[in-house]
DRENPA-3360 file (N, C-alpha, C; in nm, 2 decimals, always signed):
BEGIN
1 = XXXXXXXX = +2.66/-2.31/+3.18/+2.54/-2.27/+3.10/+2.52/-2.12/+3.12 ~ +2.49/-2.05/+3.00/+2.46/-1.90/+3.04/+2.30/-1.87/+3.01 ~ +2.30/-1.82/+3.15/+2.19/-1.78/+3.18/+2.11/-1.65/+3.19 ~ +2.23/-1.55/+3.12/+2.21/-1.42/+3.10/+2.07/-1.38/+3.01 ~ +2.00/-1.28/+3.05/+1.89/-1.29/+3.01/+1.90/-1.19/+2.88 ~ +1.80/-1.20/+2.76/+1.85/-1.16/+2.63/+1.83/-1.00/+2.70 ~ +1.92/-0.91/+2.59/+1.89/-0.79/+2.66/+1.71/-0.74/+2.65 ~ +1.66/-0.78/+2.47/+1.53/-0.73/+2.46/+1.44/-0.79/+2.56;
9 = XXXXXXXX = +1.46/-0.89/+2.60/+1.38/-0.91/+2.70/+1.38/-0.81/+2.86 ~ +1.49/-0.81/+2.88/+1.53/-0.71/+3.01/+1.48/-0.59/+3.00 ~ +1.50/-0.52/+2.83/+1.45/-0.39/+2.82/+1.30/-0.37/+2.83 ~ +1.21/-0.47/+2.77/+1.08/-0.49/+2.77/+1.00/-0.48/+2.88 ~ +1.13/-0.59/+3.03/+1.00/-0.57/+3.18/+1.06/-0.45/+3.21 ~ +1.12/-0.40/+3.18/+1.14/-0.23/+3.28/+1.02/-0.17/+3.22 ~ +0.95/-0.09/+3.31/+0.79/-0.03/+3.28/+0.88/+0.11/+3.24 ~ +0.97/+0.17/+3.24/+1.00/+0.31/+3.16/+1.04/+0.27/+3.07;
17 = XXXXXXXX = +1.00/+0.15/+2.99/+1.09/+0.13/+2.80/+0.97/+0.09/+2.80 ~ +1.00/-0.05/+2.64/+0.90/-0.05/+2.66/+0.76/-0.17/+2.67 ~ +0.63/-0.09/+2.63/+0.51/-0.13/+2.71/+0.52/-0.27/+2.67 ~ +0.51/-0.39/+2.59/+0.51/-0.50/+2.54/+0.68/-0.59/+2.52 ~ +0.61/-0.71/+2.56/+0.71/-0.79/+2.55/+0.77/-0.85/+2.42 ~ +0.85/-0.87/+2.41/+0.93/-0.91/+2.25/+0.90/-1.01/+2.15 ~ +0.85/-1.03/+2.06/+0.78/-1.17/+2.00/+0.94/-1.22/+1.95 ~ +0.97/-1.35/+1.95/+1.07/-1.45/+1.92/+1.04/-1.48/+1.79;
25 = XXXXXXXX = +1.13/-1.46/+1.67/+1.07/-1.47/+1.57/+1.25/-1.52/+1.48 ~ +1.21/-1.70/+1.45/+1.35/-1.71/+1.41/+1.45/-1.73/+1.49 ~ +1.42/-1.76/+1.62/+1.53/-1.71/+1.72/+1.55/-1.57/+1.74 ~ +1.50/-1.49/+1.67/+1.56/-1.33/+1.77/+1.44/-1.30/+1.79 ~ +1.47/-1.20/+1.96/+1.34/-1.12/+2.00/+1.30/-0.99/+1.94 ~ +1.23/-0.94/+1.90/+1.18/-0.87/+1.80/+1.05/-0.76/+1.89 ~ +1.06/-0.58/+1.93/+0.95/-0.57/+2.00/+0.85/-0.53/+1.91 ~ +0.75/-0.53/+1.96/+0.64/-0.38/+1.90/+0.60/-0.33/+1.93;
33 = XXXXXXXX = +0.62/-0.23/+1.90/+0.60/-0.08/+1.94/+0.55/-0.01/+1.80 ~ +0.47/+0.14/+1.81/+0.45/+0.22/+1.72/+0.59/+0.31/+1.72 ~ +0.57/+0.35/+1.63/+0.72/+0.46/+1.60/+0.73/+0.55/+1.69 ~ +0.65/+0.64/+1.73/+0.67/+0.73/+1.84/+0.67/+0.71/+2.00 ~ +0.66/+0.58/+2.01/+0.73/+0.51/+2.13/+0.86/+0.48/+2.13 ~ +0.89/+0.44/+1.97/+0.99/+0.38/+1.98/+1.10/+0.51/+1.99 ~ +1.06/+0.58/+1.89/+1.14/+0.71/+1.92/+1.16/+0.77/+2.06 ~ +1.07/+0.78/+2.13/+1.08/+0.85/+2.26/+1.18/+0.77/+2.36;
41 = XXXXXXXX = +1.13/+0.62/+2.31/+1.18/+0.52/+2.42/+1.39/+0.52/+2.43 ~ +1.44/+0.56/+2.27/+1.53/+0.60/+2.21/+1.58/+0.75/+2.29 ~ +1.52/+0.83/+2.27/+1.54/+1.00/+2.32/+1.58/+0.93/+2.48 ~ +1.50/+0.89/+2.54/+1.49/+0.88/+2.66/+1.66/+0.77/+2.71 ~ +1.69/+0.73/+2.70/+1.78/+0.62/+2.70/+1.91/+0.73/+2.65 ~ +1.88/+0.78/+2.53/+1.99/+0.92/+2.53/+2.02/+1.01/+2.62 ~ +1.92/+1.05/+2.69/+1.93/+1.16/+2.78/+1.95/+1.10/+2.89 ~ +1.98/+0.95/+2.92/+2.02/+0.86/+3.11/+2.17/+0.81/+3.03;
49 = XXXXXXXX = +2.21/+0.88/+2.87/+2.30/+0.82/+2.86/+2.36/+0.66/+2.85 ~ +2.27/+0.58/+2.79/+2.20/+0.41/+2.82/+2.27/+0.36/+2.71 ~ +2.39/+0.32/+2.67/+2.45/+0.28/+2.54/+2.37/+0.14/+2.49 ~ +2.25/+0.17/+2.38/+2.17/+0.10/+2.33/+2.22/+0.06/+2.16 ~ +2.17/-0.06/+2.14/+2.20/-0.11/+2.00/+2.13/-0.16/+1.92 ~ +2.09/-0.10/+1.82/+1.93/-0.08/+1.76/+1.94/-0.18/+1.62 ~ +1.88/-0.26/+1.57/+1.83/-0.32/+1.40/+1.73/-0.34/+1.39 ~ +1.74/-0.39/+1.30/+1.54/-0.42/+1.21/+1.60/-0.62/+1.15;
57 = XXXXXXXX = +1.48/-0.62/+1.18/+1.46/-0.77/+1.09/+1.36/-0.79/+1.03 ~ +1.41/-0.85/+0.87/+1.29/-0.87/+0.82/+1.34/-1.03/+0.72 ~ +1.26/-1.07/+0.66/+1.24/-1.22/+0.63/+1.45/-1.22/+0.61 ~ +1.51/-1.15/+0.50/+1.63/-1.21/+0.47/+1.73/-1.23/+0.61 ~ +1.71/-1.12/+0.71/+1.73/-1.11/+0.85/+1.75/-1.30/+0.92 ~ +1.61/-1.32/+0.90/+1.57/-1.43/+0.97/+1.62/-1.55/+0.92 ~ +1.63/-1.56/+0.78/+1.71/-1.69/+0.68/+1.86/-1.68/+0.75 ~ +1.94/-1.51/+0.74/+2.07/-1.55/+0.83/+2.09/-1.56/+0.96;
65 = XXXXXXXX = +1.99/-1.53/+1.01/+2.00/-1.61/+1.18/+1.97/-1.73/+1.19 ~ +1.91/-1.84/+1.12/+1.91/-1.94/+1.08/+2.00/-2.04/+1.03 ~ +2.07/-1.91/+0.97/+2.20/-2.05/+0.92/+2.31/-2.00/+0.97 ~ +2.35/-1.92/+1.04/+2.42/-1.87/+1.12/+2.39/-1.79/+1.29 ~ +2.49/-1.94/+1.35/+2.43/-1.90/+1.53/+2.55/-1.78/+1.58 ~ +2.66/-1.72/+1.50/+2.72/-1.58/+1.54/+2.63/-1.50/+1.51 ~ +2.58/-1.43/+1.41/+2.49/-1.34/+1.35/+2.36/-1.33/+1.51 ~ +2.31/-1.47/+1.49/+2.18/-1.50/+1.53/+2.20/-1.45/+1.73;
73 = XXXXXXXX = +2.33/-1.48/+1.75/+2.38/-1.45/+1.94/+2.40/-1.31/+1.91 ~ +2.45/-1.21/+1.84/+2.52/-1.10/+1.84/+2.37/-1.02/+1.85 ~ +2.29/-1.07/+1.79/+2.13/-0.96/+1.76/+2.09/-0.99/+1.92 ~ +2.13/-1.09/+2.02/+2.07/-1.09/+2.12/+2.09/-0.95/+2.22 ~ +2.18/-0.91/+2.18/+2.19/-0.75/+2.23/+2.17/-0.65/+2.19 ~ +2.08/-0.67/+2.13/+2.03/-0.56/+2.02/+1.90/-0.54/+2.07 ~ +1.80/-0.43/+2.07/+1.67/-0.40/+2.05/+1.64/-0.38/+1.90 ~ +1.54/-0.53/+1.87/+1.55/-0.54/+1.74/+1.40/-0.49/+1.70;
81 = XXXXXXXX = +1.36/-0.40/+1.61/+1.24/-0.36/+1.54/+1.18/-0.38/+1.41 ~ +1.07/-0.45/+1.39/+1.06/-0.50/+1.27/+1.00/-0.45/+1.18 ~ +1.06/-0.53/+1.00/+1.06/-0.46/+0.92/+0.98/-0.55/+0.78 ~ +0.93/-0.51/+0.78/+0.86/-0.59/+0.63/+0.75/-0.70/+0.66 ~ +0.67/-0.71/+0.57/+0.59/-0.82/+0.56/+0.59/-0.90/+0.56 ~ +0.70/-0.95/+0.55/+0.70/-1.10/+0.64/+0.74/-1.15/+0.78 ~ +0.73/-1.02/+0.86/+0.77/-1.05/+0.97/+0.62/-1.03/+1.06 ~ +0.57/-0.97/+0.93/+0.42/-0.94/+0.98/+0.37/-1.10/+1.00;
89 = XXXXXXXX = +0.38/-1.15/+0.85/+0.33/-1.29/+0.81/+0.38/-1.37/+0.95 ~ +0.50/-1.35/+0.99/+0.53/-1.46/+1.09/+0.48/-1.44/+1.23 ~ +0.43/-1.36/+1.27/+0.39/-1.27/+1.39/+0.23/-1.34/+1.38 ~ +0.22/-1.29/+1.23/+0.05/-1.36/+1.26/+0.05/-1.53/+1.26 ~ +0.14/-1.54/+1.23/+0.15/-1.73/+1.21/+0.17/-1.77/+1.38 ~ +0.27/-1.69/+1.45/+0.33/-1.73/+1.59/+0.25/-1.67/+1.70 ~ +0.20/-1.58/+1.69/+0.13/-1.48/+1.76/-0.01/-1.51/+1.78 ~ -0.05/-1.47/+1.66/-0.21/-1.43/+1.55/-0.21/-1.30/+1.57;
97 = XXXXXXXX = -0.10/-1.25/+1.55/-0.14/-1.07/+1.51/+0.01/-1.02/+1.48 ~ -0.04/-0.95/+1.42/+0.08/-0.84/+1.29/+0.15/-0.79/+1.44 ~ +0.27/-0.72/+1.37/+0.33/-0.62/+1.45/+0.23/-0.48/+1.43 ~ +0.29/-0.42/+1.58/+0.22/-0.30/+1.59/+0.22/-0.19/+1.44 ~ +0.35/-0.20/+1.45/+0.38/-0.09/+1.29/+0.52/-0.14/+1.26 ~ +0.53/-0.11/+1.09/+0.63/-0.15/+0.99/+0.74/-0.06/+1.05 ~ +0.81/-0.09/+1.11/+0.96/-0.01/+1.19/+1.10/-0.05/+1.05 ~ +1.09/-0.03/+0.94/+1.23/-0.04/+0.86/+1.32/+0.08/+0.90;
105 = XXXXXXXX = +1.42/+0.05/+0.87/+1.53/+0.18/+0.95/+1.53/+0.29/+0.79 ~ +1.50/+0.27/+0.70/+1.48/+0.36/+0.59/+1.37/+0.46/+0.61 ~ +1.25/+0.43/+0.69/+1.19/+0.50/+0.73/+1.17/+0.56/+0.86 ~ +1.19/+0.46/+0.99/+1.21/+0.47/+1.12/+1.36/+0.58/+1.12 ~ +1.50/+0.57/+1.06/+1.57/+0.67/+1.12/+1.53/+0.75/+1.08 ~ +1.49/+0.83/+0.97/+1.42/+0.96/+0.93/+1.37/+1.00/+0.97 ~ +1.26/+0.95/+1.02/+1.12/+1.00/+1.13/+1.17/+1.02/+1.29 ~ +1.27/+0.95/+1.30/+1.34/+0.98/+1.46/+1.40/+1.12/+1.43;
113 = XXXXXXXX = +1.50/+1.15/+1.36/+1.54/+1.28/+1.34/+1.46/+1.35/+1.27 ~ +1.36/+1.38/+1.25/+1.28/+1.50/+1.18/+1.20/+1.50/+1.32 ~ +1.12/+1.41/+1.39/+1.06/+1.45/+1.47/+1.09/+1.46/+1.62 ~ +1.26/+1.49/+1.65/+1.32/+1.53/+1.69/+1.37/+1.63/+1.75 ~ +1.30/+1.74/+1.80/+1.36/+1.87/+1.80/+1.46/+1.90/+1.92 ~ +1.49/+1.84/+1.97/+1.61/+1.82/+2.06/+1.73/+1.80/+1.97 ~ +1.86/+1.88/+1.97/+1.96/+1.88/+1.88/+2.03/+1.81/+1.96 ~ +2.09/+1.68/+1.87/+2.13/+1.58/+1.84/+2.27/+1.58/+1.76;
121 = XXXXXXXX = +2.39/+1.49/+1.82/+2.51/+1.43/+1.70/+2.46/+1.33/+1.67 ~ +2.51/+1.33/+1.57/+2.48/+1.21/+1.46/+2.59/+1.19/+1.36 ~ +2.68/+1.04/+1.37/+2.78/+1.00/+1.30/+2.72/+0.92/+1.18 ~ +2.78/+0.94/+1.06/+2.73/+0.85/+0.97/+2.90/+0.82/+0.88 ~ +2.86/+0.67/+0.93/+2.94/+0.54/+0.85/+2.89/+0.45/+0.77 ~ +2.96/+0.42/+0.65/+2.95/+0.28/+0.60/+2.92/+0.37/+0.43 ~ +2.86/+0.27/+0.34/+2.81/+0.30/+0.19/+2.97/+0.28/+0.12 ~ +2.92/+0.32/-0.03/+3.08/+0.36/-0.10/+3.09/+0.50/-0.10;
129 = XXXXXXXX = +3.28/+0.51/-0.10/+3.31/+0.61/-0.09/+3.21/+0.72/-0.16 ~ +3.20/+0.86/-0.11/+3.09/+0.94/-0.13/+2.99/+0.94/-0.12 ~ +2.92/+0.85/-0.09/+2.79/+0.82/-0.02/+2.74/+0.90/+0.08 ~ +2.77/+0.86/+0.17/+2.80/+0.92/+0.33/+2.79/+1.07/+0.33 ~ +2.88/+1.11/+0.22/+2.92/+1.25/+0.24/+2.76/+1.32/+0.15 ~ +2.74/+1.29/+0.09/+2.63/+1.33/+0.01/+2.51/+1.31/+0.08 ~ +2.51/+1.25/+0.20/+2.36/+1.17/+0.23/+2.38/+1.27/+0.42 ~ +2.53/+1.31/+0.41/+2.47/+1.38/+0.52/+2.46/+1.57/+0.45;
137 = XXXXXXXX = +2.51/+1.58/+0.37/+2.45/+1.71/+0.31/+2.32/+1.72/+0.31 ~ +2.25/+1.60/+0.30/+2.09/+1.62/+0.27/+1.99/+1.61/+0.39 ~ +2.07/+1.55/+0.51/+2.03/+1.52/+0.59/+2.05/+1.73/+0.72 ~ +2.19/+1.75/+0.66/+2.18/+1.89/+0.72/+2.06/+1.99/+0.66 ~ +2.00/+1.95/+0.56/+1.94/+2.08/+0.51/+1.78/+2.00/+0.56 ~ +1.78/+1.86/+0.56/+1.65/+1.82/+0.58/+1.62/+1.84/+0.75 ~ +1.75/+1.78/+0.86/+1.70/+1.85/+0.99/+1.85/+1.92/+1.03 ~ +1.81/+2.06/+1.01/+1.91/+2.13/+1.04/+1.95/+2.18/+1.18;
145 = XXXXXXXX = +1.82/+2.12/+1.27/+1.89/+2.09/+1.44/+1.97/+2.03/+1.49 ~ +2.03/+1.93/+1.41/+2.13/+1.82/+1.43/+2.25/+1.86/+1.40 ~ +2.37/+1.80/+1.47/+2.48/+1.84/+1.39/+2.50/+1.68/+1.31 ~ +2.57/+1.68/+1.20/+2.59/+1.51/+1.13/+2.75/+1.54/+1.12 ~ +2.82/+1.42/+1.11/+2.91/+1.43/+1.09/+2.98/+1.28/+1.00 ~ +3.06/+1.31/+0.93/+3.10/+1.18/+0.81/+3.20/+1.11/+0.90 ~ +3.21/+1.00/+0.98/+3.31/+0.94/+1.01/+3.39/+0.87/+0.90 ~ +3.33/+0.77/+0.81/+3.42/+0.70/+0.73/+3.31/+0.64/+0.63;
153 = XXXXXXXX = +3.34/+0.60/+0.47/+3.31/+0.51/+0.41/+3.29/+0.36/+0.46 ~ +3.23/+0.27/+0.39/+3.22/+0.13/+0.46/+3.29/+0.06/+0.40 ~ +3.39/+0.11/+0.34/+3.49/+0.00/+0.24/+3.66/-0.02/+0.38 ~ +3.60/+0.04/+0.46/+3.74/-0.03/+0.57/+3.74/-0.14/+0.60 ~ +3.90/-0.16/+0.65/+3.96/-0.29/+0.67/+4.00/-0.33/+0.83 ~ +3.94/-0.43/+0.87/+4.03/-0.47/+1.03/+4.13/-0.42/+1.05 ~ +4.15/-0.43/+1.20/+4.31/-0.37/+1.21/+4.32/-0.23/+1.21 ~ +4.41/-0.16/+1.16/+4.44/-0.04/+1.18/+4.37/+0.06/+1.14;
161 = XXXXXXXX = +4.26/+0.04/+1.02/+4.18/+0.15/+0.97/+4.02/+0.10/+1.01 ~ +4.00/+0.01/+1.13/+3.89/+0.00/+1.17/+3.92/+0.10/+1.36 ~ +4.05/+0.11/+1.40/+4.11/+0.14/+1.47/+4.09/+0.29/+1.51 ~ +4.15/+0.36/+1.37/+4.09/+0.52/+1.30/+3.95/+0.55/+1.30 ~ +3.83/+0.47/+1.26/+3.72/+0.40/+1.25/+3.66/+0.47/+1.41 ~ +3.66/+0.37/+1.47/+3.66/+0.37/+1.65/+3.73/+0.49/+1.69 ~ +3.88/+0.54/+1.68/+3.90/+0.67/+1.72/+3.83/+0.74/+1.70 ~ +3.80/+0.77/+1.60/+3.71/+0.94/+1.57/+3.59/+0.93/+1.60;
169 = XXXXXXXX = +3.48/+0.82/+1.63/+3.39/+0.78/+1.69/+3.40/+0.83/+1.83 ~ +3.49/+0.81/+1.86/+3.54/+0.84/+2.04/+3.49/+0.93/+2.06 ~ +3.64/+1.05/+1.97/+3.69/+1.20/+1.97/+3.51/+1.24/+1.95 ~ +3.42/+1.23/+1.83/+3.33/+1.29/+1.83/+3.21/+1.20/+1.94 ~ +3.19/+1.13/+2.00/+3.09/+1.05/+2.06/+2.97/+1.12/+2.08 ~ +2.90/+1.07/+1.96/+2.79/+1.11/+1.91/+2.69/+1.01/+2.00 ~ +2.56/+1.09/+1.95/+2.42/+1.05/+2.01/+2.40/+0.94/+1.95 ~ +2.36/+0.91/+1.87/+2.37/+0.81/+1.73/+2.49/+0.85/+1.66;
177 = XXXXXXXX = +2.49/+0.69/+1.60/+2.58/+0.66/+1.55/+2.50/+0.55/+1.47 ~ +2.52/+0.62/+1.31/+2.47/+0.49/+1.22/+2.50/+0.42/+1.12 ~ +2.53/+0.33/+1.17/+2.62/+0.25/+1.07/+2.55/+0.15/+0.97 ~ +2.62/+0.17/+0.83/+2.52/+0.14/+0.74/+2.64/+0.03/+0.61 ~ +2.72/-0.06/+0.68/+2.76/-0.16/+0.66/+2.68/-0.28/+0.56 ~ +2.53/-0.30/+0.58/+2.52/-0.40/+0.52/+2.49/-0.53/+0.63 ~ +2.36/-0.61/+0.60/+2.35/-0.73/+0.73/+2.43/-0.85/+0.68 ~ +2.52/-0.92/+0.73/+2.55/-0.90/+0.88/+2.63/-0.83/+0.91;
185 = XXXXXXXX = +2.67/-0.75/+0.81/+2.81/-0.71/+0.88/+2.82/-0.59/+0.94 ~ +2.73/-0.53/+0.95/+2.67/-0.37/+1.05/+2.65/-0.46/+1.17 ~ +2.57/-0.51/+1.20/+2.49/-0.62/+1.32/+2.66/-0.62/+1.36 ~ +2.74/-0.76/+1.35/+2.84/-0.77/+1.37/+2.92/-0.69/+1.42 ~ +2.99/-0.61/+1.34/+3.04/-0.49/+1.34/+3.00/-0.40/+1.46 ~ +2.91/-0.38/+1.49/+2.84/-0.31/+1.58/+2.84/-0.38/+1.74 ~ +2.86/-0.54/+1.71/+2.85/-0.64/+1.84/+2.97/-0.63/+1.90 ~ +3.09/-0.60/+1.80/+3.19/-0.68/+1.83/+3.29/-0.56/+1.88;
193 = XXXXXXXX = +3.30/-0.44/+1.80/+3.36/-0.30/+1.84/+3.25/-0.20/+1.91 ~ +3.14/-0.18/+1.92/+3.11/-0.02/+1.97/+3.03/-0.06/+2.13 ~ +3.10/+0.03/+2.18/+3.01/+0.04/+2.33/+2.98/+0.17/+2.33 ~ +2.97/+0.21/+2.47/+2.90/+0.35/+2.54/+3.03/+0.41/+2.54 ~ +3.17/+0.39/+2.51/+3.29/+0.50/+2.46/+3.27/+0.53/+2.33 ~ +3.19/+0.48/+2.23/+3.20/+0.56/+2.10/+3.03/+0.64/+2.07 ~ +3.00/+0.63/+2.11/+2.80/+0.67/+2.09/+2.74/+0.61/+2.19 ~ +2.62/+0.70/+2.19/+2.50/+0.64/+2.29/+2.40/+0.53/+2.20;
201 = XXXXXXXX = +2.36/+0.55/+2.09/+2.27/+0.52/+2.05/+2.38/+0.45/+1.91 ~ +2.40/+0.31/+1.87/+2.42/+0.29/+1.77/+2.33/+0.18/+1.66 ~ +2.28/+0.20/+1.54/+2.14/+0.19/+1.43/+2.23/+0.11/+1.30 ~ +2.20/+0.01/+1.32/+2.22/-0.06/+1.18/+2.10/-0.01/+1.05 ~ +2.17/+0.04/+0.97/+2.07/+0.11/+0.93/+2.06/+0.01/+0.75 ~ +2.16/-0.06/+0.70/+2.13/-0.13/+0.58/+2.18/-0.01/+0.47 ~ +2.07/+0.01/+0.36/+2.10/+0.11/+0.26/+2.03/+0.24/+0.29 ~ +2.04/+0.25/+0.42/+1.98/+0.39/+0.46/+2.06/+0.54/+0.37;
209 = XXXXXXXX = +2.19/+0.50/+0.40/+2.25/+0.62/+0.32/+2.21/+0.59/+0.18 ~ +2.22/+0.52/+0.09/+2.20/+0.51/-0.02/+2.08/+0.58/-0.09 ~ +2.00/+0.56/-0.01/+1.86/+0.64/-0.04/+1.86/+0.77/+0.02 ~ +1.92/+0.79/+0.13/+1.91/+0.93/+0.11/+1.99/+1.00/+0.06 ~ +2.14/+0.98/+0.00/+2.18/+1.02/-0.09/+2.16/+1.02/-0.23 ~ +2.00/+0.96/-0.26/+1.97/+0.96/-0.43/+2.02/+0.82/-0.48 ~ +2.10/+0.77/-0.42/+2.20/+0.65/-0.48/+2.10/+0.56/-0.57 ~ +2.01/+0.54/-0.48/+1.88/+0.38/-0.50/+1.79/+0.48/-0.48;
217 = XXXXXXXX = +1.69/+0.48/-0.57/+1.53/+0.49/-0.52/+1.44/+0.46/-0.50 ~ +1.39/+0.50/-0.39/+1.27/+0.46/-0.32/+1.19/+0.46/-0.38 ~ +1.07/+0.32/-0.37/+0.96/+0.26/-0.44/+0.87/+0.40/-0.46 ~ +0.76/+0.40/-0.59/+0.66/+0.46/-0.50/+0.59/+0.48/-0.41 ~ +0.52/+0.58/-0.35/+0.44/+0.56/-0.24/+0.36/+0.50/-0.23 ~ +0.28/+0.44/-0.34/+0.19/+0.39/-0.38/+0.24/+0.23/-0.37 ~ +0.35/+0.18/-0.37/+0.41/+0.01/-0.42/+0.43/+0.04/-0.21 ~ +0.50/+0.14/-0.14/+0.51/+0.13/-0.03/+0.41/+0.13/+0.01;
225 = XXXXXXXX = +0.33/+0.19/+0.02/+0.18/+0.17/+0.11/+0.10/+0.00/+0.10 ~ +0.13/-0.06/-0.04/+0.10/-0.18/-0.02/+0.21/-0.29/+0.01 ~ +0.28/-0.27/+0.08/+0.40/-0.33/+0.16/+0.51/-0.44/+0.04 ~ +0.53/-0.35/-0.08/+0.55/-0.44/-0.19/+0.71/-0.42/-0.23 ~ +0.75/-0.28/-0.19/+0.89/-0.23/-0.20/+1.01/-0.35/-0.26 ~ +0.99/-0.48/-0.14/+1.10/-0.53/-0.21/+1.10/-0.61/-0.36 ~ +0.99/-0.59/-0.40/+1.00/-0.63/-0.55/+1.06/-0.49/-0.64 ~ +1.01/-0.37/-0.61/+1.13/-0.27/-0.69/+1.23/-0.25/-0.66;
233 = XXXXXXXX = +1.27/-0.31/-0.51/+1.45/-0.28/-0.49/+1.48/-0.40/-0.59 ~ +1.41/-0.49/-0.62/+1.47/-0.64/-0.68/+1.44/-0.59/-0.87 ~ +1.38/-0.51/-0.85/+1.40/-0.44/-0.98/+1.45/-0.38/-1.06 ~ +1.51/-0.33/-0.96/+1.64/-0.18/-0.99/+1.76/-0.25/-0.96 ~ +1.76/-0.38/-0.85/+1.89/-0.45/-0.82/+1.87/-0.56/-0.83 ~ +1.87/-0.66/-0.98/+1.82/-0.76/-0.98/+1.97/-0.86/-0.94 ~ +2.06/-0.85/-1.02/+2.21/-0.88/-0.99/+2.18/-0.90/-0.87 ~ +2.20/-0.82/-0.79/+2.27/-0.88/-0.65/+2.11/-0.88/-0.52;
241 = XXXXXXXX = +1.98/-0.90/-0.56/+1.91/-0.96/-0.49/+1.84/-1.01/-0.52 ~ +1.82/-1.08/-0.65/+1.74/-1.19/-0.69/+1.72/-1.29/-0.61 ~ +1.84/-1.35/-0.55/+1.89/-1.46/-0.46/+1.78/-1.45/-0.32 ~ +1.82/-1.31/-0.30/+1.76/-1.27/-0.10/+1.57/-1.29/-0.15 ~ +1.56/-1.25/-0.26/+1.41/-1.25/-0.25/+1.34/-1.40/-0.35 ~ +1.42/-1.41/-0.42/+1.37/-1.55/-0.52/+1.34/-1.66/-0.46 ~ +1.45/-1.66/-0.41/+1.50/-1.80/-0.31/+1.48/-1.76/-0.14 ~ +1.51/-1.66/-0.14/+1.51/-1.67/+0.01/+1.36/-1.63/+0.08;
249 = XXXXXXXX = +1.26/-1.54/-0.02/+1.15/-1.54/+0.05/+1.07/-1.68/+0.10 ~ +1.09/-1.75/-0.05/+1.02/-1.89/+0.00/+1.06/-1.99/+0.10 ~ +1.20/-1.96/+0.12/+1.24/-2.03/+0.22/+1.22/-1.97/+0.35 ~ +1.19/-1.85/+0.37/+1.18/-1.79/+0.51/+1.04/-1.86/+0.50 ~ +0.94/-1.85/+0.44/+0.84/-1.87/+0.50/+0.79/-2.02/+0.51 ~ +0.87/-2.12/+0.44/+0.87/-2.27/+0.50/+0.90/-2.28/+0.61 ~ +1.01/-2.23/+0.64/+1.08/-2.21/+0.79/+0.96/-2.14/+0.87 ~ +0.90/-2.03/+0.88/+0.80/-1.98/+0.97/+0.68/-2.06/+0.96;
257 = XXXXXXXX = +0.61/-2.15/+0.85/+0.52/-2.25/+0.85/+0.54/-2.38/+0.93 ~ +0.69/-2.35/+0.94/+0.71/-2.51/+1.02/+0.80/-2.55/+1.14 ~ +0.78/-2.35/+1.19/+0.79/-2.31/+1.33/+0.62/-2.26/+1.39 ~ +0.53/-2.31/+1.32/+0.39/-2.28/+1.29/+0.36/-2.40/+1.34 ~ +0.39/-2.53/+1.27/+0.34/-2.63/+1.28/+0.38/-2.71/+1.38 ~ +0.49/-2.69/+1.45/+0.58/-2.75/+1.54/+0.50/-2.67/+1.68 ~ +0.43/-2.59/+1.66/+0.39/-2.44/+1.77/+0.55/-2.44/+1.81 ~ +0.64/-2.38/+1.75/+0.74/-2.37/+1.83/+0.80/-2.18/+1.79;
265 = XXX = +0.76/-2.12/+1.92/+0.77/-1.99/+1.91/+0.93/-1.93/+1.94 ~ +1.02/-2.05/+2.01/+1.12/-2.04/+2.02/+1.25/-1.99/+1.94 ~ +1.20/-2.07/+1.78/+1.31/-2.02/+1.63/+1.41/-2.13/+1.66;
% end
């Protein structure tokens, strides 16, 4: 029987990370924290050198840790940060209280590197070809204390060009490293290849490049402030997320009503 304790839990009792313990949500531990803890708690782990492994979960997150127990083991080494409204919904159902703050990696990595003045590497992988390269152009002119650097598109293959992949990760071994693959396969990807020989700090970040390369745009501020976003990403991407949000919102939250009604905080 393994008895290894999740890492989020481990990172939570050490009183130099951080201050609160992890809510279970779905099966993965999940912390909360406000962003500028979370940031610092990050900086801090950089600078002891602490090879950490960072995602966000939000309701579609939780439907694939549910139906898949690889995905759902691999996030147990992760410091996971939560993202969207329905993780709020489930926090107040398991808990009786929201998370501290909306931590999505679309907004959370931005705000780590802008309010950042400590110069930082920063690897960016994953998106389609040119992506990457365009999204760190914008990111040099938006924090120009950082150095960014393009490791690779996310259209690579196992084997020998995931190989190339991990080399140049090495050669440059960056602060962060953010890989923007896509759930599960960033999560994954990230469980199964990177330690503390390729980056300190590695961020599943989703369609983080996407948006900051112009690719997808971001909701208004106005649809974001009322925590509504994923109906304009389902807007602009109806093809290919109709499914995650049609079907799969209602089912995340039967699943959290009837981890509600069981009191079973476990997942």
């Amino acid at each position: 029987m393994n008895l290894e304790v999740p890492f989020s839990l481990r990172v939570a009792a050490e009183p130099a990370f951080f201050s609160q313990a992890p809510r279970r949500i779905g099966g993965v531990d999940v912390i909360s924290v406000a962003a500028d803890e979370a940031r610092r708690i990050l900086m801090a782990r950089i600078e002891a050198k602490i090879f950490t492994k960072v995602g966000f979960l939000n309701a579609h997150c939780v439907n694939l840790a549910f139906e898949s127990e690889t995905y759902r083991r691999s996030l147990e080494d992760f410091v996971i940060l939560p993202d969207g409204i329905g993780i709020d919904i489930a926090s107040q159902l398991l808990y009786g209280t929201p998370f501290c703050e909306n931590l999505n990696g679309t907004d959370f990595v931005p705000y780590l590197l802008a309010e950042t003045g400590r110069p930082l590497s920063v690897a960016l992988l994953g998106a389609e070809p040119g992506v990457a390269d365009e999204a760190c152009a914008r990111l040099v002119k938006a924090c120009p204390q950082h150095r960014f650097a393009v490791v690779s598109h996310g259209y690579f293959q196992e084997g020998l060009q995931t190989e190339v992949v991990l080399s140049t990760l090495r050669t440059l071994k960056p602060d962060i490293a953010i890989v923007a693959l896509g759930v599960p396969r960033q999560e994954l990807w990230i469980a199964e290849h990177l330690s503390g020989e390729e980056c300190t700090i590695a961020i599943g970040v989703g369609a983080l490049l996407d948006f900051v390369a112009g690719k997808v745009s971001r909701a208004p501020a106005l649809v974001r402030m009322m925590r509504m976003e994923w109906i304009w990403r389902m807007m602009i991407e109806p093809r290919r997320l109709w499914k995650r949000y049609i079907l799969g919102n209602p089912t995340f939250l039967a699943r959290m009503i009837a981890l509600w009604w069981r009191k079973d905080r476990g997942g």
